[in-house]
C-alpha positions as CSV (number, residue, x, y, z in Angstrom):
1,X,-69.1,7.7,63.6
2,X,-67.0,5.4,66.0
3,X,-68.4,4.4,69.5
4,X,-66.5,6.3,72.0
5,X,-64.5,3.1,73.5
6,X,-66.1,-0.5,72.7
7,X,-67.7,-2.3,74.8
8,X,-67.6,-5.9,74.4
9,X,-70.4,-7.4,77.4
10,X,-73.4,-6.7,78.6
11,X,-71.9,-6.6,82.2
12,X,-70.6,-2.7,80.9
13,X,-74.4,-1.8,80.3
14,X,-73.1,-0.3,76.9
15,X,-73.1,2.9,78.3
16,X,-70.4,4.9,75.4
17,X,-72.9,3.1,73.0
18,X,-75.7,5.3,74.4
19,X,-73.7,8.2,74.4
20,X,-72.9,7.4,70.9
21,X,-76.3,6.5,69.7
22,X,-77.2,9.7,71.7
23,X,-75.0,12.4,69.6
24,X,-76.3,10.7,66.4
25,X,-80.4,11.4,67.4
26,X,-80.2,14.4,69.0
27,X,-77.3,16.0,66.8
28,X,-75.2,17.4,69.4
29,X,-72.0,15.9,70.1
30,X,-70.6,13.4,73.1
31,X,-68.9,16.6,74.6
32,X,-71.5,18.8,74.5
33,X,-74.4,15.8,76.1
34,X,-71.7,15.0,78.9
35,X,-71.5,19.0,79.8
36,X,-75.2,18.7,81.0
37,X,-73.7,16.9,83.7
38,X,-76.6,14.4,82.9
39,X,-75.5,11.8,80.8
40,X,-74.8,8.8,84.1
41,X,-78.1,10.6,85.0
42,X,-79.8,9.6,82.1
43,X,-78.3,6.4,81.6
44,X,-79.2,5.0,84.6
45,X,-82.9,6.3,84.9
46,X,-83.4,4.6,81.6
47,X,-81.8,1.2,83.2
48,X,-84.4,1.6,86.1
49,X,-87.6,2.8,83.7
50,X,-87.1,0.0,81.0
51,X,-87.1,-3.6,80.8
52,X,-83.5,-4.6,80.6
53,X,-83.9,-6.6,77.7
54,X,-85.7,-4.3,75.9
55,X,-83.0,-1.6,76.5
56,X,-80.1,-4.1,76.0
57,X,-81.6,-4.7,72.7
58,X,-81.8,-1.3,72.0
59,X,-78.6,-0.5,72.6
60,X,-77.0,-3.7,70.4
61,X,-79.2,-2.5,67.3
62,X,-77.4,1.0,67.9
63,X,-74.1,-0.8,68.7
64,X,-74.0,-2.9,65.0
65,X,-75.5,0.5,63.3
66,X,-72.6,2.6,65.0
67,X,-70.2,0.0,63.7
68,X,-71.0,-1.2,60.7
69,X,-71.5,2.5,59.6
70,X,-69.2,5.4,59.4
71,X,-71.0,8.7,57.2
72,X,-73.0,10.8,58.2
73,X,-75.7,10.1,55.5
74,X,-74.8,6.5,55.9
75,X,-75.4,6.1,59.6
76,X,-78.7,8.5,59.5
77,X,-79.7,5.9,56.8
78,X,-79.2,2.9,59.1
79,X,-81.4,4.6,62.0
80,X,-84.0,5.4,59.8
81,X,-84.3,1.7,58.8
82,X,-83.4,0.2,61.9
83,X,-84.3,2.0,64.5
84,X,-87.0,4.6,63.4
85,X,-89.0,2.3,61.0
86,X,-89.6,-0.4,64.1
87,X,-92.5,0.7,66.8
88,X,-90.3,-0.7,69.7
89,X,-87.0,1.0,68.7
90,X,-88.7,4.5,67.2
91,X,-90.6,4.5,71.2
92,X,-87.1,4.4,73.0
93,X,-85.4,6.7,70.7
94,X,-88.1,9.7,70.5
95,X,-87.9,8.7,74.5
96,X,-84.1,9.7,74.8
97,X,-84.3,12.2,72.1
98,X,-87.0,13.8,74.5
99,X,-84.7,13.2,77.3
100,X,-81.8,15.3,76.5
101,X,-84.4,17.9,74.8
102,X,-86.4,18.3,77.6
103,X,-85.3,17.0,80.3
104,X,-88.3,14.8,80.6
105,X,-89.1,11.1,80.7
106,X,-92.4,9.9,79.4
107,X,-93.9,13.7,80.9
108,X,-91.9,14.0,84.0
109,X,-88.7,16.0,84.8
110,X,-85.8,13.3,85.3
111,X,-84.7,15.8,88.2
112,X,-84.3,19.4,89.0
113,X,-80.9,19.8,86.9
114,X,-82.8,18.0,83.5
115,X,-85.4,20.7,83.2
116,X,-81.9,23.6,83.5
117,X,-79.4,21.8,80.9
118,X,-82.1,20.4,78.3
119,X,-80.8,21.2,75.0
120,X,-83.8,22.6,73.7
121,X,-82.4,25.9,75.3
122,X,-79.0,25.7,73.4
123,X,-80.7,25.2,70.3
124,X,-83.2,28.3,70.7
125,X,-80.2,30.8,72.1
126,X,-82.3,31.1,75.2
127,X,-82.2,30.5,78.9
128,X,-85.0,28.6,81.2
129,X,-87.2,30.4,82.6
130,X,-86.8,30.9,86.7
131,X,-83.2,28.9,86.4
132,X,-80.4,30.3,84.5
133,X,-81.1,34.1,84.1
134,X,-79.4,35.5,81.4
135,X,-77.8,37.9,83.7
136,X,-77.5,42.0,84.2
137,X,-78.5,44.0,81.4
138,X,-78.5,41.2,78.9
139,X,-81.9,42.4,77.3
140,X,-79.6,45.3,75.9
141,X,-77.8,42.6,73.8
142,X,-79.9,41.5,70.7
143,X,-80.9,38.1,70.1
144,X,-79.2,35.8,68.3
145,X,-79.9,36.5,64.2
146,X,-81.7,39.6,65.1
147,X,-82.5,41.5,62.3
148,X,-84.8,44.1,63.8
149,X,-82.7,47.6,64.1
150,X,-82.9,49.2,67.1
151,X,-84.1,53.1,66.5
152,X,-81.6,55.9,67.0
């Protein structure tokens, strides 16, 4: 996995290696986080909700895992070890995992638009509740992998 477009200072606030690191914890791609419409969102509540330091530091442990490691298998490897297996790191990443899941930040909605685009309701075919209705006569369509037969 490459980071989208390096970035060589802090002053940047490594934002394409949180996307990057993002696509490799929640396992959707860079395209498909930045058609939330959320991902400046998300950056920058995290810049505001986190000690910079701590979150700079974050984000160079994903930056040297990102570049020192190109598989699939290897670079799941180098989370596990790096990020995962230390307290501080496994916190922030379940955080942003969470994020883009839920729309949520440590139990709160990041904004009205988190709680529509979280991903959880990609992953489950689904729509939320009260925000994106699935639209006219769509319970006539079966669900997604449906193997119940509909009687004749």
């Amino acid at each position: 996995m490459n980071i989208i477009n390096k970035i060589l200072n802090v002053d940047d606030y490594y934002f394409d290696v949180f996307m990057s690191i993002s696509e490799a914890l929640a396992g959707f791609t860079v395209n498909e986080l930045q058609s939330t419409g959320l991902a400046e969102t998300y950056y920058t509540y995290i810049l505001k909700s986190l000690d910079a330091a701590t979150f700079v530091e974050f984000l160079t442990v994903s930056k040297n895992i990102l570049e020192k490691h190109s598989g699939k298998d290897e670079l799941n490897k180098a989370i596990q070890s790096e990020i995962i297996s230390n307290p501080g790191m496994n916190d922030i990443s379940g955080k942003v995992i969470t994020m883009w899941y839920l729309g949520t930040w440590e139990g709160a909605y990041i904004n009205d638009l988190s709680y529509k685009e979280g991903l959880v309701w990609n992953l489950m075919h689904s729509h939320p509740p009260g925000a994106k209705q699935p639209g006219y006569k769509s319970w006539n369509i079966k669900p997604v992998n449906s193997t119940h037969e509909s009687n004749k």
